[in-house]
C-alpha positions in Angstrom: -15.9 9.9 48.6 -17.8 12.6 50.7 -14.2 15.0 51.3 -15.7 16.8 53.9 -16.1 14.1 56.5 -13.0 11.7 56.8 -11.4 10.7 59.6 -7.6 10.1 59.8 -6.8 6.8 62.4 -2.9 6.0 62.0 -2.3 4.6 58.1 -6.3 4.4 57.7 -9.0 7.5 55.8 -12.6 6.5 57.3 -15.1 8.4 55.4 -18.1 9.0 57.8 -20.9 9.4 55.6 -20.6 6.7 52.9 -18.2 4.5 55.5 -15.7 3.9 52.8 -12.0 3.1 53.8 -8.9 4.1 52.5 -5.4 3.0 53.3 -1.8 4.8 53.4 0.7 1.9 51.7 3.9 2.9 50.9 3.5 6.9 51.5 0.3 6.9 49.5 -2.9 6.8 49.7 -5.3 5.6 46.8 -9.0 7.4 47.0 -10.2 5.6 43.3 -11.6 2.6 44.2 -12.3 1.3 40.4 -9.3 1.0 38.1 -9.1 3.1 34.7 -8.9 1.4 31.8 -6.3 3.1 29.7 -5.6 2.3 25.9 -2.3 3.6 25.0 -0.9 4.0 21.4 2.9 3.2 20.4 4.4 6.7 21.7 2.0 7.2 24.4 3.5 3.2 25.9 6.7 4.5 25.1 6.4 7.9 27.2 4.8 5.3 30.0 7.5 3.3 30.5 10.0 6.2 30.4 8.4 7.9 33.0 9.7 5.0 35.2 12.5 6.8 35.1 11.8 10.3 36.3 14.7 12.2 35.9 15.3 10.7 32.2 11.4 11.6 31.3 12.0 15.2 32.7 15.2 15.6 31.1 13.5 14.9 27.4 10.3 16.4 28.1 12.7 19.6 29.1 15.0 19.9 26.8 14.0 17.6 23.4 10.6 18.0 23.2 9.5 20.4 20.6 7.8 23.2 23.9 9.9 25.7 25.1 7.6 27.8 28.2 10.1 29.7 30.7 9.5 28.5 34.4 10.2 31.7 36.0 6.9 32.0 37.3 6.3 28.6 38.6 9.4 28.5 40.3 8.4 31.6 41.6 5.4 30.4 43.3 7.8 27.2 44.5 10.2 29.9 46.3 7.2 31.6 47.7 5.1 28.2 49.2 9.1 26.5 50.6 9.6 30.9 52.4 6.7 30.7 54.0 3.9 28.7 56.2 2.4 27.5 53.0 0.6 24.8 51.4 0.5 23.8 47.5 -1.2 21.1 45.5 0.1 19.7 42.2 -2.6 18.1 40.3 -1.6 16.0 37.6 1.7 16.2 39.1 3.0 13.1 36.9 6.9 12.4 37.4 7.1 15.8 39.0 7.6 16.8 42.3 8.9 20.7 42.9 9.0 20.9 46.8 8.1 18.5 50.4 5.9 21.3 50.6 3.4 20.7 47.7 1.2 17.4 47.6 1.7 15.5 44.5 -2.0 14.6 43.1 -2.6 12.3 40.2 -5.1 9.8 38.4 -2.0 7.6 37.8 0.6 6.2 40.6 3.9 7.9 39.9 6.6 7.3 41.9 6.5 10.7 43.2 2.7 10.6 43.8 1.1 10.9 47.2 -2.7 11.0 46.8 -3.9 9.2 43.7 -7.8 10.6 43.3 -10.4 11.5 40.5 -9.6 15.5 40.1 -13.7 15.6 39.6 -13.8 14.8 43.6 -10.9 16.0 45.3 -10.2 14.1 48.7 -9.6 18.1 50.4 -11.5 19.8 52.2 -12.9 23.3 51.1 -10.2 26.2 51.2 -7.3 23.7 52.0 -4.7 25.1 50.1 -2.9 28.6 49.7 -1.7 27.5 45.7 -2.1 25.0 43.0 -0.5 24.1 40.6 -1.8 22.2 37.2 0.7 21.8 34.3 -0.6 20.8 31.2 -3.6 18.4 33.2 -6.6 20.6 31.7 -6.5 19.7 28.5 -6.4 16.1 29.5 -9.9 16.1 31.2 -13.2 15.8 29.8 -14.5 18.6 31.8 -11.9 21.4 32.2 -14.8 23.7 33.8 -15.7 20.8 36.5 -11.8 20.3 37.2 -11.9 24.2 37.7 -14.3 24.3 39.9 -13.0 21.9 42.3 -9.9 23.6 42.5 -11.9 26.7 43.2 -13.2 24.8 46.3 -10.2 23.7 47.9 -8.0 26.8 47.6 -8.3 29.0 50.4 -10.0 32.3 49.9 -7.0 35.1 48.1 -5.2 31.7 47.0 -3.3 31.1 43.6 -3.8 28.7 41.1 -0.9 28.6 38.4 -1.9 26.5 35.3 -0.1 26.0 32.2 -2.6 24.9 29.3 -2.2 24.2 25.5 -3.3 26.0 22.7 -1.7 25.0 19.7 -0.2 21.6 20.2 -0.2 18.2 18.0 -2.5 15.5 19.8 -0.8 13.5 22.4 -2.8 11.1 25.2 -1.7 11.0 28.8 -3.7 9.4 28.8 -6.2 11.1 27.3 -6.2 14.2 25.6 -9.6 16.2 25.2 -9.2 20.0 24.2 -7.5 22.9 23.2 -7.4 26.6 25.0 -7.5 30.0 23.7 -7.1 32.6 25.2 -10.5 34.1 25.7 -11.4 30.4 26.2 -9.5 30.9 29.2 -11.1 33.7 30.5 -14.4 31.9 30.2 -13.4 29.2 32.3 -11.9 31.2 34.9 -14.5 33.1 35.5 -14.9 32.6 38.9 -11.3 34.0 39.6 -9.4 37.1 39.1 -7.1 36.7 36.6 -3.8 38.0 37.3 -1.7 37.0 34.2 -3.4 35.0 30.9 -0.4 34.6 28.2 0.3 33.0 25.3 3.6 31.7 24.8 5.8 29.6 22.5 4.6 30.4 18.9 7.9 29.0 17.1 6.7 25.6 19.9 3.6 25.7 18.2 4.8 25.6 15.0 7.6 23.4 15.5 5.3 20.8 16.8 3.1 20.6 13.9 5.8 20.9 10.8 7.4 17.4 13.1 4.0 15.9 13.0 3.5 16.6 9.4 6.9 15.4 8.3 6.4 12.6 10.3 2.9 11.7 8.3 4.1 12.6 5.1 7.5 10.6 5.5 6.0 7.7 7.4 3.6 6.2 4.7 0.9 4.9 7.0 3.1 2.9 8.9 2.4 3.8 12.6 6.1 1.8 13.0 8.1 4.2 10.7 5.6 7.1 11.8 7.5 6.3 15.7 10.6 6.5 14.3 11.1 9.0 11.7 9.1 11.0 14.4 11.5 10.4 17.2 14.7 11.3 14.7 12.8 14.6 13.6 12.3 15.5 17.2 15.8 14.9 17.9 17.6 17.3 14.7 14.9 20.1 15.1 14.4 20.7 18.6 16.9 23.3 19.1 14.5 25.6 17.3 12.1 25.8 20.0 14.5 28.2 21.7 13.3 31.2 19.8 10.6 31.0 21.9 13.4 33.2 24.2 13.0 36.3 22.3 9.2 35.6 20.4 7.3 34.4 23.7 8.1 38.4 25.0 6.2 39.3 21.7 2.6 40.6 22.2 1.2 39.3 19.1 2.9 35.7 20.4 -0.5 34.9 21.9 -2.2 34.6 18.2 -0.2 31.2 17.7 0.8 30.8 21.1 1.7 26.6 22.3 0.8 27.5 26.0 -1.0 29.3 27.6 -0.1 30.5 31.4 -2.7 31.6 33.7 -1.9 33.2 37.1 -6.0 33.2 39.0 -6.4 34.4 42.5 -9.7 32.7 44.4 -11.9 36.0 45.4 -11.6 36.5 48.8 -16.1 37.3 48.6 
């Protein structure tokens, strides 16, 4: 898919160069023409099937799942693109969909998704988009730095690109999951922006996440069955915890265990 060269004919995407076609069906349009093949373990089906049901998934991924990261920012930025003559893209968008305002990107078709592409080859144009937004989707690639780039290309020169990445967190597919951040790591990758805010956040998170992991192993004697459900119950007692992360995030030293990292990058307008 060539980006630069498509041409837009009522519900049909001509590319001119490689003469692909691409169709609009049911308020989306598909630009992968090869299905992924996705292998999904017994939480990971689970957390498929629930995200069926959007408002349910966002509700437990919210509230009972073991990270708290305040939203102020992102809402922020949503505020800022629904004020003004503005533009956003949410890659990896998922179940989520934060404004009419900002396209809904993903590898997967959501029911909120509007443009389901490879985030290697982004159907945009070059400087398309005044923000982007990527929660937790870097960590899920193979090549962070490649993602990166591409969102460099299609953010206009002076935009934002608000990401929300993991650095200590337990393993968990969506449907892949590749890497871990730090926070130096961060500034490596970003190097082609000016970084306006890098912080880590949610140290009780992190460790929350890991002591319900390793109860779960210890408790669950190999059983991947019992492993689900002793899992699920020790999610559901100990989640409350996570709301220390109110006072500990605003800590500086929070950053040395952090479960997120949030990264606020402006494109260089040279």
């Amino acid at each position: 898919m060539c980006r630069n060269d498509l041409s837009v004919h009522k519900s049909t995407f001509n590319c001119n160069k490689c003469l692909t076609t691409y169709h609009l069906v049911n308020g989306k349009v598909k630009f992968i023409t090869n299905s992924v093949k996705i292998e999904l373990d017994i939480l990971d089906q689970l957390k498929t099937k629930i995200k069926r049901f959007p408002v349910i998934y966002r509700f437990l991924s919210e509230v009972v799942a073991p990270v708290y990261v305040s939203k102020k920012n992102l809402k922020s930025i949503v505020r800022e693109i629904d004020g003004n003559n503005l533009v956003g893209l949410n890659i990896g968008s998922g179940v989520t969909n934060y404004s009419e305002k900002i396209i809904n990107f993903d590898l997967q078709d959501f029911q909120n998704v509007e443009v389901i592409g490879d985030l290697f080859k982004l159907p945009f144009k070059d400087c398309t988009f005044d923000y982007i937004l990527s929660v937790y989707v870097l960590e899920h690639v193979p090549n962070p730095q490649l993602a990166i780039e591409e969102m460099h290309r299609v953010l206009k020169p002076g935009g934002i690109c608000y990401c929300l990445i993991p650095f200590i967190q337990g393993f968990h597919a969506a449907p892949f999951d590749y890497l871990r951040f730090t926070s130096k790591g961060v500034e490596s990758y970003f190097h082609n922006f000016e970084i306006i805010k890098n912080r880590g956040l949610g140290p009780t998170s992190a460790m929350l996440w890991i002591l319900q992991e390793w109860l779960a192993i210890v408790l669950s004697f190999n059983s991947r069955k019992l492993h689900l459900v002793i899992h699920t119950l020790i999610i559901c007692i100990s989640f409350p915890l996570k709301y220390l992360d109110l006072i500990l995030s605003r800590m500086n030293l929070a950053k040395n265990i952090a479960s997120v990292n949030e990264i606020i990058a402006r494109k260089m307008l040279n």
